[in-house]
Each structure stands twice: as structure tokens, then as C-alpha cells.
N, CA, C and O atoms as a Tripos MOL2 file, in Angstrom:
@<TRIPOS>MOLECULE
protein
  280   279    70     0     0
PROTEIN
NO_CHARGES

@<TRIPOS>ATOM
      1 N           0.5160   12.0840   -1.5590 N.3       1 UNK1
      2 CA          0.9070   12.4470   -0.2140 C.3       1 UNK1
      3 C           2.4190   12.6150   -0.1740 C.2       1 UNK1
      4 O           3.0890   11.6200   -0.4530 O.2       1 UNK1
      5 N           2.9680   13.6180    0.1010 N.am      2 UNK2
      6 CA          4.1940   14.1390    0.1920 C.3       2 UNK2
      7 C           4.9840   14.4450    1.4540 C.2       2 UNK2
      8 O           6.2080   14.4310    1.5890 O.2       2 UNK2
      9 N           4.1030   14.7070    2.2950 N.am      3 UNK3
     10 CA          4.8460   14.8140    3.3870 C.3       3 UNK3
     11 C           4.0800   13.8260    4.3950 C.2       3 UNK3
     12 O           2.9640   13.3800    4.1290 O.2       3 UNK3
     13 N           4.7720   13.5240    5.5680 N.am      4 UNK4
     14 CA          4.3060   12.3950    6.2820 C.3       4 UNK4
     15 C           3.0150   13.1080    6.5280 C.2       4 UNK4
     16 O           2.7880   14.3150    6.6140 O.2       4 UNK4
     17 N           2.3120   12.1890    6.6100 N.am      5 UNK5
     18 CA          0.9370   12.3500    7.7420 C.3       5 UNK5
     19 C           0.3230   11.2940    8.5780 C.2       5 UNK5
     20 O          -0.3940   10.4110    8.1060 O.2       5 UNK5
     21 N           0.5840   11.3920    9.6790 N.am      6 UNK6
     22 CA          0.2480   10.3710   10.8060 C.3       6 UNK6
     23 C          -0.7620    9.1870   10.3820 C.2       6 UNK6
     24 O          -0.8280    7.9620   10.4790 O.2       6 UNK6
     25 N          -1.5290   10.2890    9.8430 N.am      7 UNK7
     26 CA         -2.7470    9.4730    9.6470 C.3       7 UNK7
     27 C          -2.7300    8.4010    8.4090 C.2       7 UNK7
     28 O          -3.3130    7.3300    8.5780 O.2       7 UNK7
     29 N          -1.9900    8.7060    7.0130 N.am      8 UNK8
     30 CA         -1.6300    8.2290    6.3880 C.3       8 UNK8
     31 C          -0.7650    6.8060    7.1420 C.2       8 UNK8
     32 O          -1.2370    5.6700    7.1950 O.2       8 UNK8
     33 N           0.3560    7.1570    7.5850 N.am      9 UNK9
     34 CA          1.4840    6.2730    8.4660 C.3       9 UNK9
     35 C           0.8070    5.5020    9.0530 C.2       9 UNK9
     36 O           1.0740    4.3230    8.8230 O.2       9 UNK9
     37 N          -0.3310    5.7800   10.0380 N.am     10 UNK10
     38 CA         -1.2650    4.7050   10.7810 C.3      10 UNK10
     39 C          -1.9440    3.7370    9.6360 C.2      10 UNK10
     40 O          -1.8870    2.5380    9.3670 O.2      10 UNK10
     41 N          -2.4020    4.5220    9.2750 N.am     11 UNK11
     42 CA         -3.3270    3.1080    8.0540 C.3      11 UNK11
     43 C          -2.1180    2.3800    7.2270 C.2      11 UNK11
     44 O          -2.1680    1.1510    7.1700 O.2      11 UNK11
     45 N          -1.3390    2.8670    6.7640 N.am     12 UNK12
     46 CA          0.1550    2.0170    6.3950 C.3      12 UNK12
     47 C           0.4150    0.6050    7.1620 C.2      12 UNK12
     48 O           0.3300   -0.5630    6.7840 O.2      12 UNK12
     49 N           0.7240    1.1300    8.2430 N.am     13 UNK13
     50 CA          1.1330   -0.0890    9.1850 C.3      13 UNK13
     51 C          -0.2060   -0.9370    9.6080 C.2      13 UNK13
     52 O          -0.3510   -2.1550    9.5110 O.2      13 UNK13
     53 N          -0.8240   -0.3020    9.9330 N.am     14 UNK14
     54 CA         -2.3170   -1.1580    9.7090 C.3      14 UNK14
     55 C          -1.9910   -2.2000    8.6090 C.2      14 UNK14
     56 O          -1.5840   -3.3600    8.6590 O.2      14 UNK14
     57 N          -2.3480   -1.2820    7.4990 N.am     15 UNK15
     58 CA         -2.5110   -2.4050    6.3520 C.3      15 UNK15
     59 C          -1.4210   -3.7010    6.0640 C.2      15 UNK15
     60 O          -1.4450   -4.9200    5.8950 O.2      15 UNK15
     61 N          -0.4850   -2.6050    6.1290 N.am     16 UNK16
     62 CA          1.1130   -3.9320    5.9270 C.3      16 UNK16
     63 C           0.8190   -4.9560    7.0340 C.2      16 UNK16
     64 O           0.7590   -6.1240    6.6500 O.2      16 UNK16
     65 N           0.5790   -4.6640    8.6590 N.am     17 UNK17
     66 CA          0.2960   -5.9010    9.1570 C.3      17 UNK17
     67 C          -0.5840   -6.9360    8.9340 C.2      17 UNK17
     68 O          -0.4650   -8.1280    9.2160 O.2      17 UNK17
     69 N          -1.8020   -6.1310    8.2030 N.am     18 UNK18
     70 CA         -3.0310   -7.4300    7.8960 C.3      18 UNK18
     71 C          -2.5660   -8.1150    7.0040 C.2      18 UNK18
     72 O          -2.8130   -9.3190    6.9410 O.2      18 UNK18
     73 N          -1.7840   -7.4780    6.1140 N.am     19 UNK19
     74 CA         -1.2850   -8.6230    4.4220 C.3      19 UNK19
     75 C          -0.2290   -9.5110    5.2070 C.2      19 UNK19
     76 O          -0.2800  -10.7380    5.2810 O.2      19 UNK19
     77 N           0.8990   -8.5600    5.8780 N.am     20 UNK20
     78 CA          1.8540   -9.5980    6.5000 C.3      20 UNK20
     79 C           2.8350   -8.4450    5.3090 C.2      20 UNK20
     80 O           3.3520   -9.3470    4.6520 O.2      20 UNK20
     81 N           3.1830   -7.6150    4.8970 N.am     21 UNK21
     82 CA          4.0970   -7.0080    4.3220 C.3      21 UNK21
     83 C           5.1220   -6.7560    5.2380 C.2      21 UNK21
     84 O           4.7650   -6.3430    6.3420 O.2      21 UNK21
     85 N           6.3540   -6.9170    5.0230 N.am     22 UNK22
     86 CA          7.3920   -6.1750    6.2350 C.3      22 UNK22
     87 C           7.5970   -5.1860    6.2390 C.2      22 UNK22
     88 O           7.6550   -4.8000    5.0710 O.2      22 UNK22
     89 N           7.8750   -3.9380    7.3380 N.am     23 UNK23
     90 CA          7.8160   -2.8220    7.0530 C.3      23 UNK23
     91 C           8.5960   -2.0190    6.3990 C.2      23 UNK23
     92 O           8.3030   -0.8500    6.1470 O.2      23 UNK23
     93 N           9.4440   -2.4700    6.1380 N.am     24 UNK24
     94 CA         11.2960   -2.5600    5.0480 C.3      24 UNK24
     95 C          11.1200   -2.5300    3.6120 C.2      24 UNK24
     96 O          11.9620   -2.4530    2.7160 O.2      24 UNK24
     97 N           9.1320   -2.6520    3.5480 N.am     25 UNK25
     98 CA          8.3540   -2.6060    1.6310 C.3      25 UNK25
     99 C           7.6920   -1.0810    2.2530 C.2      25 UNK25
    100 O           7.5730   -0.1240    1.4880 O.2      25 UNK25
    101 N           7.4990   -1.0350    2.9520 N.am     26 UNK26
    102 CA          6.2220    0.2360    3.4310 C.3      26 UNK26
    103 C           6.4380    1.2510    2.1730 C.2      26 UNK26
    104 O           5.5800    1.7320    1.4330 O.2      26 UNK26
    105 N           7.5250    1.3860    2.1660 N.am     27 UNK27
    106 CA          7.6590    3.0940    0.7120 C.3      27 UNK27
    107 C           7.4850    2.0540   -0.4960 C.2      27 UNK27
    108 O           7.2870    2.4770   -1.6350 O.2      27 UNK27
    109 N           7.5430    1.0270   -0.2880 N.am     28 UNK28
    110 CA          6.6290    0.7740   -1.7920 C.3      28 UNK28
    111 C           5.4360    1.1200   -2.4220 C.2      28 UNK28
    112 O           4.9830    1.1870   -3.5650 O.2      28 UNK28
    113 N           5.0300    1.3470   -1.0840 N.am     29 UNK29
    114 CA          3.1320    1.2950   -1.3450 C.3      29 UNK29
    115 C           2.9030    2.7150   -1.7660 C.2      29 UNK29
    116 O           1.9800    2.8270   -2.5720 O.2      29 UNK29
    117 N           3.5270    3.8670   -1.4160 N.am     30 UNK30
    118 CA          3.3570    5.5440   -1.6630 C.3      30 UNK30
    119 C           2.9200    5.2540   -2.8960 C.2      30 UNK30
    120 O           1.7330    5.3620   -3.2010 O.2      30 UNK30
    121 N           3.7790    4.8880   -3.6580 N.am     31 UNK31
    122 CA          3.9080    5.1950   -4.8160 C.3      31 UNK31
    123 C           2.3020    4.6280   -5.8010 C.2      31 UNK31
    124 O           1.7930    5.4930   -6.5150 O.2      31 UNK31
    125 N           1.7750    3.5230   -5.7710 N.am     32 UNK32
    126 CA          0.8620    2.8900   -5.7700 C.3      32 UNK32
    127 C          -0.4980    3.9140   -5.0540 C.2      32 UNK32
    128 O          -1.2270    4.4310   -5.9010 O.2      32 UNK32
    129 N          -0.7290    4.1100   -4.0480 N.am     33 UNK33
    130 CA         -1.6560    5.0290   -3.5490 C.3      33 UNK33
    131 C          -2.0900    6.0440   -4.0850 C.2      33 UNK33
    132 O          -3.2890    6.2420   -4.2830 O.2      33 UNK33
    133 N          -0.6280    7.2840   -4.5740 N.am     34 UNK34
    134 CA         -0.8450    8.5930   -5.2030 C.3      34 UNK34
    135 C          -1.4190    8.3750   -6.7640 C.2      34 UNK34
    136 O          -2.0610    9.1920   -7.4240 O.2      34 UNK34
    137 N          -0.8920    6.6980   -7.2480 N.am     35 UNK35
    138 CA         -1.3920    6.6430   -8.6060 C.3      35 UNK35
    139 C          -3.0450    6.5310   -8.5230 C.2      35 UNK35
    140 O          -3.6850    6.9470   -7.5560 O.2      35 UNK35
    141 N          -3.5760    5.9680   -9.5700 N.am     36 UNK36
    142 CA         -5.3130    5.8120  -10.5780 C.3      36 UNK36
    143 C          -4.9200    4.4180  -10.3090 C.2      36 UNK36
    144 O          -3.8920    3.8060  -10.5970 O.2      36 UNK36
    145 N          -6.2090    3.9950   -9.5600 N.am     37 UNK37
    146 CA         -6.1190    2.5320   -9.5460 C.3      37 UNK37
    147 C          -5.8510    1.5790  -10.8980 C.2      37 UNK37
    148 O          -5.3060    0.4760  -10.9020 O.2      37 UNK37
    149 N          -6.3900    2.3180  -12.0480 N.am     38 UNK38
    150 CA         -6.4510    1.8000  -13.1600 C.3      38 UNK38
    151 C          -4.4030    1.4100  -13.3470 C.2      38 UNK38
    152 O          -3.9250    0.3580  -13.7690 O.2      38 UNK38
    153 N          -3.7570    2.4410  -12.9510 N.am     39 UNK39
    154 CA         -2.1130    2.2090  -13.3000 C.3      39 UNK39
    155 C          -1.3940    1.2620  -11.9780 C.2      39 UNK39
    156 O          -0.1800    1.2510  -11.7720 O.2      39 UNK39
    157 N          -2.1000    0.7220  -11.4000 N.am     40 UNK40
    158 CA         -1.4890    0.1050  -10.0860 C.3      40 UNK40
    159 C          -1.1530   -1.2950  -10.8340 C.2      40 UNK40
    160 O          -1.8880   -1.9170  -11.6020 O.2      40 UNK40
    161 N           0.4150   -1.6860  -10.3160 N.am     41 UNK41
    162 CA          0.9660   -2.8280  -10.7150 C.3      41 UNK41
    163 C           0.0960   -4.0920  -11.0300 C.2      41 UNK41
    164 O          -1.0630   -4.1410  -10.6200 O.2      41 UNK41
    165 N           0.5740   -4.9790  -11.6580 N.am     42 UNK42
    166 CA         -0.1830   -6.3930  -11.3600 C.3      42 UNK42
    167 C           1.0580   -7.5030  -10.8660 C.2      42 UNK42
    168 O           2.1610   -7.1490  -10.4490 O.2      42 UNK42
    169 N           0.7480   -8.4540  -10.9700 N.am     43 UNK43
    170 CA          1.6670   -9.7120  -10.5290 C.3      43 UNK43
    171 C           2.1300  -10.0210  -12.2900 C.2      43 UNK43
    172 O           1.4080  -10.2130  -13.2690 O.2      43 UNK43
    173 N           3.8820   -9.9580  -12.1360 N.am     44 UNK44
    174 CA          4.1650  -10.0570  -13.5920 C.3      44 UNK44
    175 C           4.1590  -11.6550  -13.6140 C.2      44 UNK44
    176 O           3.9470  -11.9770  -14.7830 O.2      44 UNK44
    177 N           4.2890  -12.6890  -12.8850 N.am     45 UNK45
    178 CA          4.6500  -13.9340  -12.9190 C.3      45 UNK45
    179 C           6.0010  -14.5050  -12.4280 C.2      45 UNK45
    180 O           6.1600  -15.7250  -12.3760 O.2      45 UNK45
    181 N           7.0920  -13.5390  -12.0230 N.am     46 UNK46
    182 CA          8.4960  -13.7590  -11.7990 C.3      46 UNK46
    183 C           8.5410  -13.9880  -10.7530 C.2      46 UNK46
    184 O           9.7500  -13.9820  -10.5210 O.2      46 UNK46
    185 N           7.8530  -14.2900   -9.5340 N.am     47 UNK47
    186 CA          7.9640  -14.8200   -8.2790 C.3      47 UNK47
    187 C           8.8870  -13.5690   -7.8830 C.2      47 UNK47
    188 O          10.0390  -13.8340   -7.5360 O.2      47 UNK47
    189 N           8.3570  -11.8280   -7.9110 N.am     48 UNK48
    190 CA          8.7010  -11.4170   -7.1570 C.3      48 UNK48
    191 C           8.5430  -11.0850   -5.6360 C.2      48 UNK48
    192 O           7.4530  -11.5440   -5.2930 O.2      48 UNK48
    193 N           9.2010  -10.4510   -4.5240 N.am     49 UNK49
    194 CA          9.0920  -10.7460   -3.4170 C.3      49 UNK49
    195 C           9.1270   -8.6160   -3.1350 C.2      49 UNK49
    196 O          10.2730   -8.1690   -3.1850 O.2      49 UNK49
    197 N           8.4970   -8.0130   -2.9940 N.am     50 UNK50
    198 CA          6.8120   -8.5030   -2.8230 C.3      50 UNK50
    199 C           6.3390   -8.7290   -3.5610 C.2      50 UNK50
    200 O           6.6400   -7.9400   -4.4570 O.2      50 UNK50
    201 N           5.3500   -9.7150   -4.0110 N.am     51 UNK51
    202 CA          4.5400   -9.5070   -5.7610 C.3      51 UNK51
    203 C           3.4740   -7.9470   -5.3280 C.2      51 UNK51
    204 O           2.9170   -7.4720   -4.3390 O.2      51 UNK51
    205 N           3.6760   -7.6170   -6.8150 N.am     52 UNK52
    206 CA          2.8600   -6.6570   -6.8510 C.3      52 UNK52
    207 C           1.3110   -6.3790   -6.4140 C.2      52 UNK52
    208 O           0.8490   -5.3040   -6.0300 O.2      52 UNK52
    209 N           0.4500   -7.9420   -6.6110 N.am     53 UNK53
    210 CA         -0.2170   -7.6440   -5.6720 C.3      53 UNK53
    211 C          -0.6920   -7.8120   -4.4190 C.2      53 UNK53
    212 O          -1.8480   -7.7320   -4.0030 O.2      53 UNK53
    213 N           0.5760   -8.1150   -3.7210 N.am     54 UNK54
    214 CA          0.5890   -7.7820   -2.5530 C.3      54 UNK54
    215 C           0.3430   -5.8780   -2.2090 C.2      54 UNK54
    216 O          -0.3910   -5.2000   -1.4910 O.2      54 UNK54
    217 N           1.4860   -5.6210   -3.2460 N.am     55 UNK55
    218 CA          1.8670   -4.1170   -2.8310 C.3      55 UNK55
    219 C           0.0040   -3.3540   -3.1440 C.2      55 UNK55
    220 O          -0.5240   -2.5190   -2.4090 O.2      55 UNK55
    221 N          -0.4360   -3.7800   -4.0230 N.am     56 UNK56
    222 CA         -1.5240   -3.4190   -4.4320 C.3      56 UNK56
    223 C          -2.5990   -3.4470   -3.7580 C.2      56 UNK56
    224 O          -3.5050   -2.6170   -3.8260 O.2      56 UNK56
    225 N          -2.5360   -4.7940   -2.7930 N.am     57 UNK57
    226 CA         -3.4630   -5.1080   -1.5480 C.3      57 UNK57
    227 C          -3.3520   -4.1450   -0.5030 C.2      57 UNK57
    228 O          -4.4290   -3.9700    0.0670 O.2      57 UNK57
    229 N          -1.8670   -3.0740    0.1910 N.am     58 UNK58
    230 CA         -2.2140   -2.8430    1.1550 C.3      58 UNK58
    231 C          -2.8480   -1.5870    0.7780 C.2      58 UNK58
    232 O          -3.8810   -1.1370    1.2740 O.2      58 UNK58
    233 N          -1.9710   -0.9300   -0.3690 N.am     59 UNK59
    234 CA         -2.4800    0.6310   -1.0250 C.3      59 UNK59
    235 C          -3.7970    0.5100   -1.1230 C.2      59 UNK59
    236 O          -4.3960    1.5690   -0.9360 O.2      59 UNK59
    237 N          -4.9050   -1.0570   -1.5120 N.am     60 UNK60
    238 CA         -6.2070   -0.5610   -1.5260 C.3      60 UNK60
    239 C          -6.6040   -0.7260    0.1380 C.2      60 UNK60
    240 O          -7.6790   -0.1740    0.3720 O.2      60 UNK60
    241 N          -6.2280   -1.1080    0.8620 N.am     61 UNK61
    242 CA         -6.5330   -1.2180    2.7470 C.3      61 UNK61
    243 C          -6.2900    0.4680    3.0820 C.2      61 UNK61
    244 O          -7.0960    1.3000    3.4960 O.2      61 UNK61
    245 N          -4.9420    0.5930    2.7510 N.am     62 UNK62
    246 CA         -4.8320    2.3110    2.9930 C.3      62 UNK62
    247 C          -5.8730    2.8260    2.5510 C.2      62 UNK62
    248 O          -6.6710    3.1970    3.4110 O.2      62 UNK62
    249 N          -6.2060    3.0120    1.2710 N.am     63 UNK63
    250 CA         -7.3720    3.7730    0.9560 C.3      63 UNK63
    251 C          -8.6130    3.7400    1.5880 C.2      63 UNK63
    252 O          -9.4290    4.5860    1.9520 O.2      63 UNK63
    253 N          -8.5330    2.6270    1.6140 N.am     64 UNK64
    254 CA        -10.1260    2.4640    2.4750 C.3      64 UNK64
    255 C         -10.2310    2.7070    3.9590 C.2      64 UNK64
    256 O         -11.3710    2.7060    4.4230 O.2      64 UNK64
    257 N          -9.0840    2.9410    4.8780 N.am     65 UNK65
    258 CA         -8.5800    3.2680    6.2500 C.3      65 UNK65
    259 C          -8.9840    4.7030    6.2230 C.2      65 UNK65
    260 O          -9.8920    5.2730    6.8270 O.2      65 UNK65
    261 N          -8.2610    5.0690    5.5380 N.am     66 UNK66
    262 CA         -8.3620    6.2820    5.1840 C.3      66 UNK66
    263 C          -9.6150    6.9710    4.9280 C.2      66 UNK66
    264 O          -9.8580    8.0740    5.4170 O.2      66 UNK66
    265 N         -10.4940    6.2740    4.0930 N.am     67 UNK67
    266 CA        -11.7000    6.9450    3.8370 C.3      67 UNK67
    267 C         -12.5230    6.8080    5.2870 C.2      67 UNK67
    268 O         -12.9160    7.7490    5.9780 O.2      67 UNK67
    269 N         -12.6870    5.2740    5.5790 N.am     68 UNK68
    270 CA        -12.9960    5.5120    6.9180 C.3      68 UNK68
    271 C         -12.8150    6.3750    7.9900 C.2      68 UNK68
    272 O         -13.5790    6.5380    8.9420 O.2      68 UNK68
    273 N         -11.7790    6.9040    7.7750 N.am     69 UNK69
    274 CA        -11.0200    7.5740    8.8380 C.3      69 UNK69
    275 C         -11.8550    9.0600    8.1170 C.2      69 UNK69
    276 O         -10.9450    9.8380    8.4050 O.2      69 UNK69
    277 N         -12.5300    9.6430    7.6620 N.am     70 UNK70
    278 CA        -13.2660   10.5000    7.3450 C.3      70 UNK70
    279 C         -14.4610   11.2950    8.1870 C.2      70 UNK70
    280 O         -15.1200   12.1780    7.6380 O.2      70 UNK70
@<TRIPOS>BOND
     1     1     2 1
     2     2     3 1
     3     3     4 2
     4     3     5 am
     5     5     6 1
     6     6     7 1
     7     7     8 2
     8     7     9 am
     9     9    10 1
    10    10    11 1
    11    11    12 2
    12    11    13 am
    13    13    14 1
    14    14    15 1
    15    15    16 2
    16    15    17 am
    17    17    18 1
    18    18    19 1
    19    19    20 2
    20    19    21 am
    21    21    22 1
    22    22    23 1
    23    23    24 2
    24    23    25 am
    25    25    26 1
    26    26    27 1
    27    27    28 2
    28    27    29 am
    29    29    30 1
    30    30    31 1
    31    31    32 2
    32    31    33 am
    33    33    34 1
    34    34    35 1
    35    35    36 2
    36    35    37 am
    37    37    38 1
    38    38    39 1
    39    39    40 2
    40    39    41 am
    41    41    42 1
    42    42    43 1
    43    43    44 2
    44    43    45 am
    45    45    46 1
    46    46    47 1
    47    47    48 2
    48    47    49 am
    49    49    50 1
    50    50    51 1
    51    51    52 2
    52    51    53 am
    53    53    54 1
    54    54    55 1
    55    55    56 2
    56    55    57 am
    57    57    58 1
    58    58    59 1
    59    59    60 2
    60    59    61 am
    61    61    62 1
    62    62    63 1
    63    63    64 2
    64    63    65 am
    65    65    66 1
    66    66    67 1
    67    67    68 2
    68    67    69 am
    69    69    70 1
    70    70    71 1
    71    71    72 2
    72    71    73 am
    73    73    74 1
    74    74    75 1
    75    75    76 2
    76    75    77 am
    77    77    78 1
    78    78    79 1
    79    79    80 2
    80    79    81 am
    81    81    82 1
    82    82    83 1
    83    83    84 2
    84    83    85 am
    85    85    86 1
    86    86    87 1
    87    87    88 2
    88    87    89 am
    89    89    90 1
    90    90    91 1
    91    91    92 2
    92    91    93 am
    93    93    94 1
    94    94    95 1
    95    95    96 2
    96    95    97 am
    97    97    98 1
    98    98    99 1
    99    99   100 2
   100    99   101 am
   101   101   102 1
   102   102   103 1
   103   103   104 2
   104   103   105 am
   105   105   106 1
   106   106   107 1
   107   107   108 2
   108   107   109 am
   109   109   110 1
   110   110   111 1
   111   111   112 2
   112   111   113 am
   113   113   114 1
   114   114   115 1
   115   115   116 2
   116   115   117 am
   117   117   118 1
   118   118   119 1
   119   119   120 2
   120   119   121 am
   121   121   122 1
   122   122   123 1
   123   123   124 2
   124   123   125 am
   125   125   126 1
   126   126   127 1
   127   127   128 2
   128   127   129 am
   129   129   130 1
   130   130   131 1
   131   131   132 2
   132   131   133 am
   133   133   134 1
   134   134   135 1
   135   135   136 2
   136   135   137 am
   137   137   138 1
   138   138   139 1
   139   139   140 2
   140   139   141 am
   141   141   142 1
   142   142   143 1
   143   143   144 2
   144   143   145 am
   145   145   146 1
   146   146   147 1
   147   147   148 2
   148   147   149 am
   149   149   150 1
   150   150   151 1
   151   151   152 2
   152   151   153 am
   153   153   154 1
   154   154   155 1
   155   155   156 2
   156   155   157 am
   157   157   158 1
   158   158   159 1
   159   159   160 2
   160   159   161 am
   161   161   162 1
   162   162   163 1
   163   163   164 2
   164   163   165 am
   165   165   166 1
   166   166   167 1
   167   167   168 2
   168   167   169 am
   169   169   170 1
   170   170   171 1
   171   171   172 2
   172   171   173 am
   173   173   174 1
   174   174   175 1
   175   175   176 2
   176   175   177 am
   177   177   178 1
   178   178   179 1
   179   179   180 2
   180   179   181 am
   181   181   182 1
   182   182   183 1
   183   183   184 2
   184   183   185 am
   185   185   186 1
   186   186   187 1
   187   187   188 2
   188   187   189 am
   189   189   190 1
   190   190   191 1
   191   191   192 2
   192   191   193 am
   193   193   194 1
   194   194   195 1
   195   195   196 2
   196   195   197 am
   197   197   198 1
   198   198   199 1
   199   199   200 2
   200   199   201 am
   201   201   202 1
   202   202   203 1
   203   203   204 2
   204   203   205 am
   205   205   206 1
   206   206   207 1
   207   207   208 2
   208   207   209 am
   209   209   210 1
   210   210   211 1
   211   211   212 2
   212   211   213 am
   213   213   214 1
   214   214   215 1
   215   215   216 2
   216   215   217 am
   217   217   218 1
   218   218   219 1
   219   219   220 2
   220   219   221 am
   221   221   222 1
   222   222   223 1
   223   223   224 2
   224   223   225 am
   225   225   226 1
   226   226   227 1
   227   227   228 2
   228   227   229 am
   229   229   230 1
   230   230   231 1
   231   231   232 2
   232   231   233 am
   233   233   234 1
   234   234   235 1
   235   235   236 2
   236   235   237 am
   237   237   238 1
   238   238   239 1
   239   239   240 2
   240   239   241 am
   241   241   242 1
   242   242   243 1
   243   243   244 2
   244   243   245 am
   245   245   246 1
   246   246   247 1
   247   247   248 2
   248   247   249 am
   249   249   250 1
   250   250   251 1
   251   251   252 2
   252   251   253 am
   253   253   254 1
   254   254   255 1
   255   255   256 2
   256   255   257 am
   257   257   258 1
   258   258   259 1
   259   259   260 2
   260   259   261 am
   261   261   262 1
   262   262   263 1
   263   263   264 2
   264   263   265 am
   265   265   266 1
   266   266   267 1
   267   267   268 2
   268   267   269 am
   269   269   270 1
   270   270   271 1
   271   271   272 2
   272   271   273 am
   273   273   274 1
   274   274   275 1
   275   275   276 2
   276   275   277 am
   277   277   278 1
   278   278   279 1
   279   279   280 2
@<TRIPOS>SUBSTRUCTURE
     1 UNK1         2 RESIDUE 1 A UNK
     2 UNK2         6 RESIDUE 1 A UNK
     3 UNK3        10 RESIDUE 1 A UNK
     4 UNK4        14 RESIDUE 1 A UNK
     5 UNK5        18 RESIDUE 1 A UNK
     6 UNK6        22 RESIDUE 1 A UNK
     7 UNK7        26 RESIDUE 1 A UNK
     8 UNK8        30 RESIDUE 1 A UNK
     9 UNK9        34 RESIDUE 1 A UNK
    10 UNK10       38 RESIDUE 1 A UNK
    11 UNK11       42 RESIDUE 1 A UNK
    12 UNK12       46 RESIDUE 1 A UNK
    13 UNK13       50 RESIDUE 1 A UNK
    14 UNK14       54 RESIDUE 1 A UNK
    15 UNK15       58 RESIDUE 1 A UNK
    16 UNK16       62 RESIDUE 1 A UNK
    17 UNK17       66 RESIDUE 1 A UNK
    18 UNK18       70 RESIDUE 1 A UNK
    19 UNK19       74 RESIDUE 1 A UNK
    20 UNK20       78 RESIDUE 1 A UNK
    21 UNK21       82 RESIDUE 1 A UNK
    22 UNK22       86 RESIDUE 1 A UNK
    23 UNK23       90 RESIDUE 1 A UNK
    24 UNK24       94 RESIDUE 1 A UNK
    25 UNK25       98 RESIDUE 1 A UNK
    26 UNK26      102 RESIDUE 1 A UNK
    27 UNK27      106 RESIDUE 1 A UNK
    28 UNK28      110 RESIDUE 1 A UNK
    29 UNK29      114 RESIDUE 1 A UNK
    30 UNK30      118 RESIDUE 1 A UNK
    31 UNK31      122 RESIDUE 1 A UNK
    32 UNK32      126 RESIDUE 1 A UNK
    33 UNK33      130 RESIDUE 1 A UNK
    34 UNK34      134 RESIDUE 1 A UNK
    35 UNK35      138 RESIDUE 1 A UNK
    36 UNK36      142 RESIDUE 1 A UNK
    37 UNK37      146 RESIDUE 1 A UNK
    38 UNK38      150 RESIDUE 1 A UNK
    39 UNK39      154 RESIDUE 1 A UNK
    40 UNK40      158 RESIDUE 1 A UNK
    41 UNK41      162 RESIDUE 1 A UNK
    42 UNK42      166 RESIDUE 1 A UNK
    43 UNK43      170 RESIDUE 1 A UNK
    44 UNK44      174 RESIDUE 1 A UNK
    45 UNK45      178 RESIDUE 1 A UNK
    46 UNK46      182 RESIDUE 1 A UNK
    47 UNK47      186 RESIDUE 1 A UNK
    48 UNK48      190 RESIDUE 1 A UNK
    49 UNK49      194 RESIDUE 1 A UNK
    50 UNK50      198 RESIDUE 1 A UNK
    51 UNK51      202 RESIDUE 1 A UNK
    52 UNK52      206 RESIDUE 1 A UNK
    53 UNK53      210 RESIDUE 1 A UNK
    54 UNK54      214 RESIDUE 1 A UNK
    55 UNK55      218 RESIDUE 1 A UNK
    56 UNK56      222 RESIDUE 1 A UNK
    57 UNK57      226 RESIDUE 1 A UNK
    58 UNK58      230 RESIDUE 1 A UNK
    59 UNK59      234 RESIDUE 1 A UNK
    60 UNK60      238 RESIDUE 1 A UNK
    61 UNK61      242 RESIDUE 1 A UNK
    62 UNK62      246 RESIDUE 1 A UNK
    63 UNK63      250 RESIDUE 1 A UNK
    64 UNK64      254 RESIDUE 1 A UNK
    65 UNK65      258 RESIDUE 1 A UNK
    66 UNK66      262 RESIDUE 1 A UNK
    67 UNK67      266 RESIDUE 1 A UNK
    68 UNK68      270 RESIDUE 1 A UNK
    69 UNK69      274 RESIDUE 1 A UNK
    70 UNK70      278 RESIDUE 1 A UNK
């Protein structure tokens, strides 16, 4: 997804609110979405902030918003 799409943007914020992501990560998640679930981050162990699967949690909520939204 390259250019905004509402609909995309709605399930975004959706999702970031159910995990609790702040919206200041939101362009983290693009990137994660457009990939193969198979290449989506994992949690390396470094107590990063977001851990990855957080970021991984909302990209799979988007997806599934999304499909719903079908």
C-alpha cells in the first residue's frame, strides 16, 4: 500500500489501539503488512520498545480488518 487509503488508516488505528501501540510507531507497521508473513520480524530479545511482536500483532489485526472489511 503506497498511497494512503482511508480504509487501510482506519484498521491501523483500530489495531494500534487494541495492542496499545502509540501512534508515533503507526509507519512501523506499513512496512510489515506489504511483506509475506513468513519475513515479518520476531522479538530479538533486546527489550526493544516496540518489540517486534508487537509491531507484528497489529499488521496481523490490519490484515484481518481489512479482509473483513471485504
Amino acid at each position: 500500500m503506497s498511497e494512503v487509503d482511508p480504509r487501510y488508516e482506519q484498521a491501523l488505528a483500530e489495531a494500534s489501539d487494541e495492542v496499545g501501540l502509540p501512534s508515533y510507531y503507526r509507519s512501523c507497521v506499513r512496512p510489515i503488512v506489504n511483506a509475506p508473513p513468513e519475513r515479518w520480524p520476531r522479538c530479538c530479545g533486546g527489550g526493544c520498545e516496540p518489540c517486534n511482536e508487537v509491531l507484528s500483532e497489529v499488521a496481523r489485526r490490519v490484515l484481518a480488518k481489512l479482509q473483513a472489511a471485504r
